[in-house]
N, C-alpha and C positions, 0 to 999 in steps of 0.2 A: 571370384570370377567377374563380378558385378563389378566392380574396383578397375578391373583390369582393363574391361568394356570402355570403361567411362575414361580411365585414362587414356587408353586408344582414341575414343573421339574427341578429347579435347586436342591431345596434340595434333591431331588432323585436321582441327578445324584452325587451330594457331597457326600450321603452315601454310593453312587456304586463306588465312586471314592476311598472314603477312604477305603471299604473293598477291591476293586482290589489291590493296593500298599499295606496292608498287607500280601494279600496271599499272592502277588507277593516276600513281602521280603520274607517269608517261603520259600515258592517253591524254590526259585532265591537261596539260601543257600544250600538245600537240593539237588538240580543237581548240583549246585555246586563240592559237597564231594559226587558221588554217582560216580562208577566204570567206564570206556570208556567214559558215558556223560559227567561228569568232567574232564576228561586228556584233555592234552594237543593237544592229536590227533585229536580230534573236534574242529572247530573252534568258537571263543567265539559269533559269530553271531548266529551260533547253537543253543546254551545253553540259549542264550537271549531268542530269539524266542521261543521254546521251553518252558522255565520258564511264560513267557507273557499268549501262547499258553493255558496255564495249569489254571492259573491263572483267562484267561477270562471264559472259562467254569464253573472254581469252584464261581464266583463272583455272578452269580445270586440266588445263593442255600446255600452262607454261609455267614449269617449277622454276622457283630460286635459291639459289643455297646462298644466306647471308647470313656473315657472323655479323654478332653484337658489335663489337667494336668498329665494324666499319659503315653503320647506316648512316649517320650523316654523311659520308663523302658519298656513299653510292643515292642518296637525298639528291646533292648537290650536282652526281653525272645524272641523275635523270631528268633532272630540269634540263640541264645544257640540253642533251639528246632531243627532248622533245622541242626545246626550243631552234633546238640546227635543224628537224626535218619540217617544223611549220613555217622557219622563212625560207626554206626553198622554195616553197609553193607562194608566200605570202612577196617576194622578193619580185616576181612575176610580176600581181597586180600591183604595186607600185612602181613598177615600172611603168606601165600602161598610165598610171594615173600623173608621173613624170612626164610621161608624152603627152598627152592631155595641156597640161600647165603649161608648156611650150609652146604647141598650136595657139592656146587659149591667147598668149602673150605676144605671141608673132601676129595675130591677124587681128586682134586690137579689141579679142574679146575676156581679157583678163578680171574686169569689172563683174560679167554674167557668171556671179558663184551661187554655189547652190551645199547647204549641207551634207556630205557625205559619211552616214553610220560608222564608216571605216577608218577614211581619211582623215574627218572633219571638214571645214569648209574647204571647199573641192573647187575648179571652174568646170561649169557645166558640158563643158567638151569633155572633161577627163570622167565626168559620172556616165555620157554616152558610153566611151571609148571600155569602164568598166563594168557594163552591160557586155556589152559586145563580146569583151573578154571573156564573163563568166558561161555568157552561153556557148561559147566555142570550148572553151573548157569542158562543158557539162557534154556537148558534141563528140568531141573526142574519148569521151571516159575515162578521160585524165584522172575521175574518182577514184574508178576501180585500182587504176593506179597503185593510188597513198595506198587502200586497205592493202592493199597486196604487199607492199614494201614495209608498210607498218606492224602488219603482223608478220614478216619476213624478218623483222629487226629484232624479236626477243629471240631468234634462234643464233642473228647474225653476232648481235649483241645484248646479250645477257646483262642484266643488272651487275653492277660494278665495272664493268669494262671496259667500260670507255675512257680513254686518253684527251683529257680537254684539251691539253697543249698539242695534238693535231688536231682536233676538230674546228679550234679555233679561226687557223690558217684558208681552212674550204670555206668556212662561210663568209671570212671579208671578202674572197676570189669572188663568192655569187654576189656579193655586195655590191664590187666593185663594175660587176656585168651588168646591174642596174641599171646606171647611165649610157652603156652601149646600147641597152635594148629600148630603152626611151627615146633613143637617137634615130635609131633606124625606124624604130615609127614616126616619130615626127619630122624626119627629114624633108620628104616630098614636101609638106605644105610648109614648111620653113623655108625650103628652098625658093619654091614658089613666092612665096611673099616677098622673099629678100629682092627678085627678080621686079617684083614690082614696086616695091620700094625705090629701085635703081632706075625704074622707067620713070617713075615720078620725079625724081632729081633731075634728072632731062628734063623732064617738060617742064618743072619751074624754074630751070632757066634757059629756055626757051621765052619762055611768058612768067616773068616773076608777077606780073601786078595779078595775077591768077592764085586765090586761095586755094592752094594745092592741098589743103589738110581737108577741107569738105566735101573733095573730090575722089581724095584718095583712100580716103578711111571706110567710107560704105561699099569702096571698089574693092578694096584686100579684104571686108566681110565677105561679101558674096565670092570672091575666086578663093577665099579660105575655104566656104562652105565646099564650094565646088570642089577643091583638090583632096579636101575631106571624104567624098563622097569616090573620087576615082581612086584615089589611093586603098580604099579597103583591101583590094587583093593583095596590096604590101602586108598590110594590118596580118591577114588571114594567114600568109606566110611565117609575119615571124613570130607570131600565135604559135603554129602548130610546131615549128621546129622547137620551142623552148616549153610545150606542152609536152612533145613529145621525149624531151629531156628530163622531164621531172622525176620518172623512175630512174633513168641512169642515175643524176646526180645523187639522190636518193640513197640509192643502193653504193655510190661511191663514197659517201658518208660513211656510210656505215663500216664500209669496208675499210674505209680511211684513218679511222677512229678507234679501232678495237688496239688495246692498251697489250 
């Protein structure tokens, strides 16, 4: 009887052992590539913690049935998996920080860099612009979000299931949207600048013996600053539409994916 007990609890605790270290790689991947959680600014005991944290919770409520012979490849789709659902999010604030670099470059402040945790060396327009970001994000509760789609993914997609050779294709598509979304932030104060660039070539030659470079240069800071400052409700719009997106895509993953 005693025998019997004890073998019952070991094999229960082998199948809670094996589902925890699955979640756990999922999880452990996906804070990994997810925005502040994954920088460098928190420390990696954080992130442990945290991942473990998430992991024990989700252990008693999400079974797996995996044979022996295929843990490494179902190893291999949970990386992918967690790594397509943290650049969805992550894919975001690089964009911002593309816009950023742009302005920085247009209005002649590409020189004012500043460290960024995430980026690395950043120009200090794009560490503004990813403030901005993260609190519009934290605004919107774009967090509740992820949890809700993340723990929606071990029902959607189950360990082993996923098709790398379609998930592959959705996430160059967000890849590729990066530099749309960099664009249409940065365009106002590009534009602007190029506008004034063009007024400048007029006037030196109108008046060539006129150092048009010591005129012009602290002039496109200040109307950079300025087009910077009236353009936000660009900024805020296309924040929220691609904030507002992160559960579709999310969930389109998922759905996209299943093998």
């Amino acid at each position: 009887m005693i025998n019997e007990i004890l073998t019952g609890d070991i094999n229960t605790f082998s199948v809670y052992a094996t589902s925890f270290l699955f979640i756990l790689l999922r999880v452990g991947i996906f804070v990994t590539f997810l925005p502040i959680i994954g920088g460098s600014q928190l420390p990696p005991q954080f992130r442990i913690g945290l991942a473990v944290f998430i992991a024990l919770l989700l252990t008693p409520v999400v079974k797996f049935e995996i044979g022996e012979n295929h843990i490494p490849m179902i190893v291999v789709r949970e990386i992918c998996l967690g790594m397509g659902l943290g650049f969805t999010v992550r894919f975001i604030f690089w964009a911002v920080n593309m816009a950023g670099a742009f302005i920085s470059q247009t209005i002649g402040m590409s020189l004012a860099t500043t460290f960024n945790p995430e980026m690395g060396q950043s120009a200090q327009i794009s560490e503004a612009y990813g403030i901005i970001a993260m609190l519009f994000f934290l605004a919107m509760n774009a967090h509740h979000d992820l949890i809700y789609v993340f723990v929606k993914s071990f029902e959607l997609l189950p360990a082993g299931q996923l098709d790398i050779r379609l998930l592959i294709p959705k996430i160059v598509s967000l890849g590729s949207g990066l530099f749309v979304v960099g664009l249409k932030i940065g365009a106002p104060i590009m534009v602007g600048s190029l506008i004034t660039y063009l007024l400048s070539g007029f006037l030196y030659k109108a008046a060539p013996q006129m150092n048009i470079f010591f005129i012009v240069l602290p002039l496109n800071i200040f109307l950079g600053f300025l087009l910077i400052v009236l353009s936000l409700p660009v900024l805020e719009y296309v924040l929220e539409g691609q904030f507002g997106d992160i559960r579709n895509n999310m969930m389109r993953i998922l759905m996209m994916s299943r093998g």
